[in-house]
C-alpha positions as CSV (number, residue, x, y, z in Angstrom):
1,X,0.0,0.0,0.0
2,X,2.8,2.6,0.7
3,X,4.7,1.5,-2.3
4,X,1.9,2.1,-4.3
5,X,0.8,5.8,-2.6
6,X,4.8,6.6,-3.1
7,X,4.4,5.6,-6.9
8,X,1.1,7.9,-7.1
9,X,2.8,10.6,-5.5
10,X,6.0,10.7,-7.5
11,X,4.0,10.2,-10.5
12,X,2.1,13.7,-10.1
13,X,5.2,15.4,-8.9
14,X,6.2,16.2,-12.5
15,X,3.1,17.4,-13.6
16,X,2.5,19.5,-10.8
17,X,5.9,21.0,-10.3
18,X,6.1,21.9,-14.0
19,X,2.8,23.2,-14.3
20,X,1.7,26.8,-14.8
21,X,0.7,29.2,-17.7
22,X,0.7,28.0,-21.1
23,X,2.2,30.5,-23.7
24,X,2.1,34.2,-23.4
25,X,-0.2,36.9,-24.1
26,X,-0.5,39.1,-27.5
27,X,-2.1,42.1,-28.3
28,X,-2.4,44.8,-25.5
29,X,-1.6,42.7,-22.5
30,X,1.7,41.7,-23.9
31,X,4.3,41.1,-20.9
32,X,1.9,40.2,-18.3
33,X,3.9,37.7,-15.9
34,X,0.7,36.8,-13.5
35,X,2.4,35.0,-10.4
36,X,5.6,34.7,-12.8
37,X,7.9,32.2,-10.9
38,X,5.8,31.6,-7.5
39,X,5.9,27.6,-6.8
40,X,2.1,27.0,-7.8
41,X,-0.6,25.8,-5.3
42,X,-3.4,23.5,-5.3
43,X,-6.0,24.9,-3.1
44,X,-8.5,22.3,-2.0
45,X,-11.7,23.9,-0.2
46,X,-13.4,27.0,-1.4
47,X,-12.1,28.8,1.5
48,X,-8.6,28.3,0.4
49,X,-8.8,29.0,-3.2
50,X,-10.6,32.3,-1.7
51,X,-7.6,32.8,0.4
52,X,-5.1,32.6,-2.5
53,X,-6.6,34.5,-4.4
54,X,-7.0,37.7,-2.4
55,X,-3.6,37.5,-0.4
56,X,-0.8,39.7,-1.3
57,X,1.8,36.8,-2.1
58,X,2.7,36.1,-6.3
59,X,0.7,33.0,-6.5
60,X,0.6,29.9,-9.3
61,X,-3.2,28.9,-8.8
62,X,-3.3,25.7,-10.0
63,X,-7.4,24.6,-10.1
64,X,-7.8,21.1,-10.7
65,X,-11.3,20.2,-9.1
66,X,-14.9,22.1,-9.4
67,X,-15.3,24.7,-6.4
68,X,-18.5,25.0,-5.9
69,X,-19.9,28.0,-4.1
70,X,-23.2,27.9,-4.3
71,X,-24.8,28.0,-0.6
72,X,-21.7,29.4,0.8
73,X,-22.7,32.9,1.9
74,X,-26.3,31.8,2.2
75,X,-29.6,33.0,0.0
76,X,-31.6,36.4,0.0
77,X,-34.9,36.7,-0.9
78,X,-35.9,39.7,-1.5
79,X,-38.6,42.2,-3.3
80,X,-37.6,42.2,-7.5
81,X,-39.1,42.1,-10.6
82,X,-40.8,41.5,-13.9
83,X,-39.0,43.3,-16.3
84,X,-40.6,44.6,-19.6
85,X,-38.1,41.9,-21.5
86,X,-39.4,39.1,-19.8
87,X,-42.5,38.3,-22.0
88,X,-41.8,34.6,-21.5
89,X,-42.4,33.9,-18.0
90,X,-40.2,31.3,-16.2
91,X,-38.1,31.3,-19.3
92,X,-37.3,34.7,-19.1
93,X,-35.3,36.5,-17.0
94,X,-36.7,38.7,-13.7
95,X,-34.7,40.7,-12.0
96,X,-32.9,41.5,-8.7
97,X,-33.9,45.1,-7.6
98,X,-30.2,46.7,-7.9
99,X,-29.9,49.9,-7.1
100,X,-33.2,50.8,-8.0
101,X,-33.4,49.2,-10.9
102,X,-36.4,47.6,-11.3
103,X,-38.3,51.4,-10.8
104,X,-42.1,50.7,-11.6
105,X,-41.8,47.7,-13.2
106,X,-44.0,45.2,-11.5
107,X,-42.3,43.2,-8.3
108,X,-41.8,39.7,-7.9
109,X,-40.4,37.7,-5.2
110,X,-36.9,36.8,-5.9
111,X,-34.7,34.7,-4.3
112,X,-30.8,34.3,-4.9
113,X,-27.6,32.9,-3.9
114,X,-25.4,35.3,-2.4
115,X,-22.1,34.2,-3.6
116,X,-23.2,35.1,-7.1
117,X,-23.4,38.9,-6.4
118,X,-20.4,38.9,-3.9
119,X,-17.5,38.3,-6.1
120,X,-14.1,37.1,-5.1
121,X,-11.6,40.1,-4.8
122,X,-8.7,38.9,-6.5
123,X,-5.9,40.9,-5.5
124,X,-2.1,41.9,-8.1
125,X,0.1,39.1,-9.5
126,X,-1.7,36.1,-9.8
127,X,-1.5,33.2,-12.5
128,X,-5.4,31.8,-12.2
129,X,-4.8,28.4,-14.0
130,X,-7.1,25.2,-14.6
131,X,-5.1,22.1,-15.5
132,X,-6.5,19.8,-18.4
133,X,-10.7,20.2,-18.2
134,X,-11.1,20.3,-14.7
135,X,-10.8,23.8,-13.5
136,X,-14.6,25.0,-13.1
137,X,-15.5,27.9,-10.3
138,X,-19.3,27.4,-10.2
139,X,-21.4,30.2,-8.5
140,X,-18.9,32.6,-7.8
141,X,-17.3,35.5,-10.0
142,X,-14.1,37.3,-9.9
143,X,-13.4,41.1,-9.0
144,X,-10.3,42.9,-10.1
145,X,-10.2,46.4,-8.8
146,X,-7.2,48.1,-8.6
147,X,-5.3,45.7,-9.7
148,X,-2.7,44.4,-12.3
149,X,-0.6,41.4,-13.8
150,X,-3.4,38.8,-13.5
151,X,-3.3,35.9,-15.9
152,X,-6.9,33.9,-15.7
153,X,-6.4,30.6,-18.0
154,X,-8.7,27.4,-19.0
155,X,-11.1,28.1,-16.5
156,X,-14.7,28.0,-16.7
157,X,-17.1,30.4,-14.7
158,X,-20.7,29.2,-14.4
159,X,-24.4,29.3,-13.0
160,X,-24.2,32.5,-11.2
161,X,-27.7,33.0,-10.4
162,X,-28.6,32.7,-14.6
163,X,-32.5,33.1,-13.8
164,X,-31.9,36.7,-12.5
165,X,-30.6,40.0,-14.6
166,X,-27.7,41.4,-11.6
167,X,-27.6,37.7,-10.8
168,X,-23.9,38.1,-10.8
169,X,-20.9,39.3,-13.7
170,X,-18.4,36.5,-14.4
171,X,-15.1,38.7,-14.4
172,X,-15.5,42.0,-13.6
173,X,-12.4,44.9,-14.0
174,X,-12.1,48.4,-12.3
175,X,-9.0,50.4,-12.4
176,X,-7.1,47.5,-13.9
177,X,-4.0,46.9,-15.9
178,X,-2.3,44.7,-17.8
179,X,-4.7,41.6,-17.7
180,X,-5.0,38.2,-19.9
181,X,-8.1,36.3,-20.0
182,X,-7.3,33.2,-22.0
183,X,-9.1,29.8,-22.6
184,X,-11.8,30.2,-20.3
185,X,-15.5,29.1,-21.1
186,X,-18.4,31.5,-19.3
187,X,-21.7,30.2,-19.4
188,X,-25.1,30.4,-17.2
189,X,-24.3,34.2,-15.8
190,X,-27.0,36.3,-14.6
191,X,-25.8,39.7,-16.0
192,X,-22.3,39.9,-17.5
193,X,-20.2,37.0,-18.8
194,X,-17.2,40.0,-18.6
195,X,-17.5,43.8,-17.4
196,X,-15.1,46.8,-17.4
197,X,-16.3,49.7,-14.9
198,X,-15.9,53.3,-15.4
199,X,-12.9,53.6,-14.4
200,X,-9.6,52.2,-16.7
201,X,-9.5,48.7,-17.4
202,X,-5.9,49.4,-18.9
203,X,-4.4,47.1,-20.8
204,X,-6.2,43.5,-21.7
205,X,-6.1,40.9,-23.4
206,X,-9.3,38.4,-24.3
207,X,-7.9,35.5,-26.3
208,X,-9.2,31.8,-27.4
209,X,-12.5,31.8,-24.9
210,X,-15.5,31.0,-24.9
211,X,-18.9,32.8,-24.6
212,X,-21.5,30.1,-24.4
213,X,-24.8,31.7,-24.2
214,X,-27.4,28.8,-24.0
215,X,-29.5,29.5,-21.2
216,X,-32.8,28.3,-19.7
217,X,-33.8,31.6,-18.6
218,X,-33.3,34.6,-21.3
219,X,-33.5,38.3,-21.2
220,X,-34.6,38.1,-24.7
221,X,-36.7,35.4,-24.7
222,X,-35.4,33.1,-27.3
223,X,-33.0,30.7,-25.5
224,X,-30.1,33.1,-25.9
225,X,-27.9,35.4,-22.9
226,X,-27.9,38.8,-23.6
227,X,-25.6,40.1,-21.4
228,X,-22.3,39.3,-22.4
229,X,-19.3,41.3,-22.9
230,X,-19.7,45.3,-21.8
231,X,-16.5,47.8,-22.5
232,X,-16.8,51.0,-20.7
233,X,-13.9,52.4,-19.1
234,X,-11.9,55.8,-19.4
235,X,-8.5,54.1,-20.6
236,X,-9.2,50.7,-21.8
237,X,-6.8,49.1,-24.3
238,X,-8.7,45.6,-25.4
239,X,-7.6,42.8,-27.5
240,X,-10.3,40.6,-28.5
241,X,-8.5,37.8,-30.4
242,X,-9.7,34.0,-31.5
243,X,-13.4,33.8,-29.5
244,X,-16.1,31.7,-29.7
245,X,-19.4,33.9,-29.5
246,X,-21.9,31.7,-29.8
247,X,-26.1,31.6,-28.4
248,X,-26.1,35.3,-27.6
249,X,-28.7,37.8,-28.2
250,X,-26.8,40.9,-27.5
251,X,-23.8,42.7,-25.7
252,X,-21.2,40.6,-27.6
253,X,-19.9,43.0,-27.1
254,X,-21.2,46.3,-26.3
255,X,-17.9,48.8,-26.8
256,X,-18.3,52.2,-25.3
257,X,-21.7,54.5,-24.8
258,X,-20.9,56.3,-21.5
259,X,-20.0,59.7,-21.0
260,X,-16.3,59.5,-20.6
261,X,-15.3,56.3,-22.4
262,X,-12.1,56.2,-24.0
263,X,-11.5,52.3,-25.3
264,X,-9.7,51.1,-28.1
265,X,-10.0,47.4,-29.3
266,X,-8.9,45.2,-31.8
267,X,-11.2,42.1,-32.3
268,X,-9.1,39.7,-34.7
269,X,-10.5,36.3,-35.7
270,X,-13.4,35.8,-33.7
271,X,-15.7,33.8,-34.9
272,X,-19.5,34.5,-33.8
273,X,-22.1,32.0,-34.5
274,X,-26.0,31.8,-33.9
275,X,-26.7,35.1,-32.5
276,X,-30.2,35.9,-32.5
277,X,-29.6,39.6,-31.8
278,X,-26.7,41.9,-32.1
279,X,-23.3,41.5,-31.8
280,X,-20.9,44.9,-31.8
281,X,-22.9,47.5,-30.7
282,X,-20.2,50.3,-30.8
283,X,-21.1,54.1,-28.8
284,X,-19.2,57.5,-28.2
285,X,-15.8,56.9,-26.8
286,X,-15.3,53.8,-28.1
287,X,-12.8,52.9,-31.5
288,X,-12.9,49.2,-32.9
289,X,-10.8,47.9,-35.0
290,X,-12.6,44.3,-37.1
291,X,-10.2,42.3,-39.0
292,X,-10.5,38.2,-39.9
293,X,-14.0,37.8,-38.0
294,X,-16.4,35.5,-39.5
295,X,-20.1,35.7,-38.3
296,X,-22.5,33.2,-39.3
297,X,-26.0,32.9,-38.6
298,X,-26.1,36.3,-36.9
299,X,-29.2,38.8,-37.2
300,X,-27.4,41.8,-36.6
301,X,-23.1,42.0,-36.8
302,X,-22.8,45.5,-35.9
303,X,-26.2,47.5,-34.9
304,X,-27.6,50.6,-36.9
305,X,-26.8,53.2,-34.3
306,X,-23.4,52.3,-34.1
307,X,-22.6,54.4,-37.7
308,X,-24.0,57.6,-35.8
309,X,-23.6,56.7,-31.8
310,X,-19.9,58.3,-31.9
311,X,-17.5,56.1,-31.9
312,X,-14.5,55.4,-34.5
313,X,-14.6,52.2,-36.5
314,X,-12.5,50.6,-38.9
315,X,-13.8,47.1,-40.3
316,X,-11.7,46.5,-43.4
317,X,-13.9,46.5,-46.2
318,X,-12.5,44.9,-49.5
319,X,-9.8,47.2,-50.9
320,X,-8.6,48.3,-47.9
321,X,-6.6,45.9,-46.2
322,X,-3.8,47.4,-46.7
323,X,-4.4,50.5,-45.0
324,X,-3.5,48.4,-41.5
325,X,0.4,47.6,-42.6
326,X,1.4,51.4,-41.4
327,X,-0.1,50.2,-38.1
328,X,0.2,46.8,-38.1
329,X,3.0,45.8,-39.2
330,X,0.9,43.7,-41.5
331,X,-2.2,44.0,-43.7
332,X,-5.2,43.4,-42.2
333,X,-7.5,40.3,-42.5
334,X,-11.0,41.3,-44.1
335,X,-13.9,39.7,-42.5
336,X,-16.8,37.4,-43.5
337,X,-20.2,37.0,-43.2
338,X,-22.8,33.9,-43.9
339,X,-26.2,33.4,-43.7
340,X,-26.1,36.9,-41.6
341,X,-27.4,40.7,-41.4
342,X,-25.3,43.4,-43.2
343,X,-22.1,44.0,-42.1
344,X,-21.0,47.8,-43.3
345,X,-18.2,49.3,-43.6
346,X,-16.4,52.0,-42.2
347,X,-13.5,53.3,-42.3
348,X,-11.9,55.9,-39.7
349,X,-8.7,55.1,-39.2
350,X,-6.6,57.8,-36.9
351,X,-6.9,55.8,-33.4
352,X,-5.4,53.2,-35.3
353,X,-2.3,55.2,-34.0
354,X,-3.4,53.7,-31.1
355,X,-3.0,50.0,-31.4
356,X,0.0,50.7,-33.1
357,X,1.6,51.8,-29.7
358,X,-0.1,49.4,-27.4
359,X,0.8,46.6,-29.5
360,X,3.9,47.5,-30.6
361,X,5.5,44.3,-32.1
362,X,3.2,41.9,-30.4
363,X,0.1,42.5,-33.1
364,X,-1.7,39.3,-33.3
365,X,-1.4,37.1,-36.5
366,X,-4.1,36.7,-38.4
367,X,-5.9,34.2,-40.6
368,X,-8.5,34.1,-43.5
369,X,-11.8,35.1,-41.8
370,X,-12.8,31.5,-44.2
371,X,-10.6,29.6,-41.7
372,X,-11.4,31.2,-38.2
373,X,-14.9,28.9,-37.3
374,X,-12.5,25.3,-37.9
375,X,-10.1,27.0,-36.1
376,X,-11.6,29.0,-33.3
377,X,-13.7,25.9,-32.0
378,X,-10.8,23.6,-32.1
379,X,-9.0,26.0,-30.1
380,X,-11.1,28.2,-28.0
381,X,-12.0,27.2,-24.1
382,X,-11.0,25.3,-21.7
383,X,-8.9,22.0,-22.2
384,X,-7.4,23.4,-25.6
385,X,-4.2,24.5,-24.0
């Protein structure tokens, strides 16, 4: 029996001793180190993953189990509401009376878990790693708020309160910098799958995830999440390379619209499939940058107001490809669309400037938009490492 448990043991030590982040990030976040060197950890309990993660130590975060955290802080129930959106009953989203949200509409009872609207404070210089498939955080999001060098890879966030809009954001950022989000699946979230505040998000980089918007319970009332990626911020520098969008009716993403957003983004090869909504939705403050994306079996790729909302964009109509070298380094990738709305073009190109600097030799490659749906879901979330 020992010489057995001996042979177990030694048998994990090289696979936990050598593992860690996988690869390095591109695009804006370029450089990020995470915990860098720290000798990683294996927490066990909810508790002690908790503990890592807002302690002021460099930590390796190696999650190799589910942490479940559901019923940990207890339930509220509480006074919400009916929502005009939710035309569809118990297949609908209500809501959680937030701030005032709900105003006159007409109140419910609601009852919630409370670990889905008290996120985890994750604290500077953390590598937030799942090894193989196994790494899920269910109930529970992540806070970074003042913060920077956080790497968050192959991890999937789930079934924060997903009957209830404010049920919970997935990954929320606040006066951030220099942050990777890689690999990771989000699916079953109440309001936002990933949220920057007001204030800077800084420098970030959203590669080879995941958006699974499937959900019993939709704002929209068609099976689909609507709440899924929201960019406001006064400084935010965002990559949004190699994602799978797929099953949402809106917000994916939403890029500027509030008084004081300043973002720049590049989205590069994402490929979004089977929204029954809108995907870029594109306001004052905000400059996008479209290369290589392929969108398939979406109603609406970029929405209306976007052309007159404000905001600077760039999506590389045929002809103009060439227009990104000066920036780039490289020309950019046009993008395609199937069995989709109209995808327009514009063509502003000054903040372009932009990406130049914050990407400065570390410009994502890029790949036929024809290629990026084989690719993206071979590659995108968690156990693709």
């Amino acid at each position: 029996m020992h010489s057995l448990l001996f042979w177990f043991t030694a048998a994990l030590l090289p696979f936990a001793h050598g593992a860690g982040v996988t690869g390095s990030a591109s695009g804006a976040a370029h450089g990020v180190t995470g915990g860098g060197s720290a000798s990683p950890v294996t927490p066990s309990t909810t508790a002690e993953l908790v503990s890592y993660l807002t302690d002021s130590s460099p930590r390796v975060i190696l999650i190799t189990k589910t942490f479940d955290f559901r019923g940990t802080l207890g339930t509220t129930t509480a006074t919400g509401c009916v929502p005009t959106s939710n035309t569809c009953g118990s297949s609908g989203q209500n809501a959680i009376n937030a701030n005032g949200w709900c105003g006159s509409a007409p109140a419910t009872t609601v009852k919630y878990d409370n670990a889905g609207t008290t996120p985890i404070q994750v604290k500077s210089n953390k590598s937030i790693v799942g090894v193989g498939s196994a790494g899920v955080i269910i109930g529970r999001g992540l806070y970074l708020s003042g913060v920077s060098n956080i790497i968050i890879q192959n991890v999937h966030i789930t079934n924060l309160n997903p009957s209830l809009i404010w049920g919970g954001d997935a990954i929320t950022l606040v006066g951030t910098d220099l942050i990777w989000i890689d690999h990771c699946k989000f699916s079953l979230i109440g309001r936002q799958m990933l949220v920057t505040g007001y204030n800077a998000a800084g420098r970030l980089t959203i590669s080879n995830n995941e958006f699974d918007g499937q959900t019993s319970w939709s704002a929209t009332c068609n099976g689909q999440h609507h709440w899924t990626m929201l960019f406001y911020g006064a400084a935010d520098y965002v990559t949004l390379a190699n994602n799978y969008i797929h099953h949402c009716s809106g917000r994916a993403p939403k890029v500027g619209g509030s008084s004081g957003d300043a973002i720049t983004m590049h989205a590069v090869n994402n490929y979004f499939y089977n929204v029954a909504g809108h995907d870029f939705d594109i306001g004052v403050g905000a400059a996008v940058l479209l290369e290589g994306n392929y969108f398939q079996s979406v109603t609406t790729p970029i929405t209306a107001a976007s052309s007159s909302a404000g905001g600077s964009i760039f999506t590389t109509a045929s002809g103009t490809e060439s227009t990104c070298t000066a920036y780039l380094g490289r020309a950019c990738v046009a993008n395609a669309v199937s069995s989709s709305g109209a995808f327009p073009g514009y063509g502003t190109t000054a903040f372009l400037a932009t990406i130049k600097t914050k990407e400065s030799g570390y410009v994502p490659a890029a790949i036929a938009a024809s290629s990026v749906p084989a690719y993206v879901v071979a590659h995108a979330g968690i156990g693709k490492l």
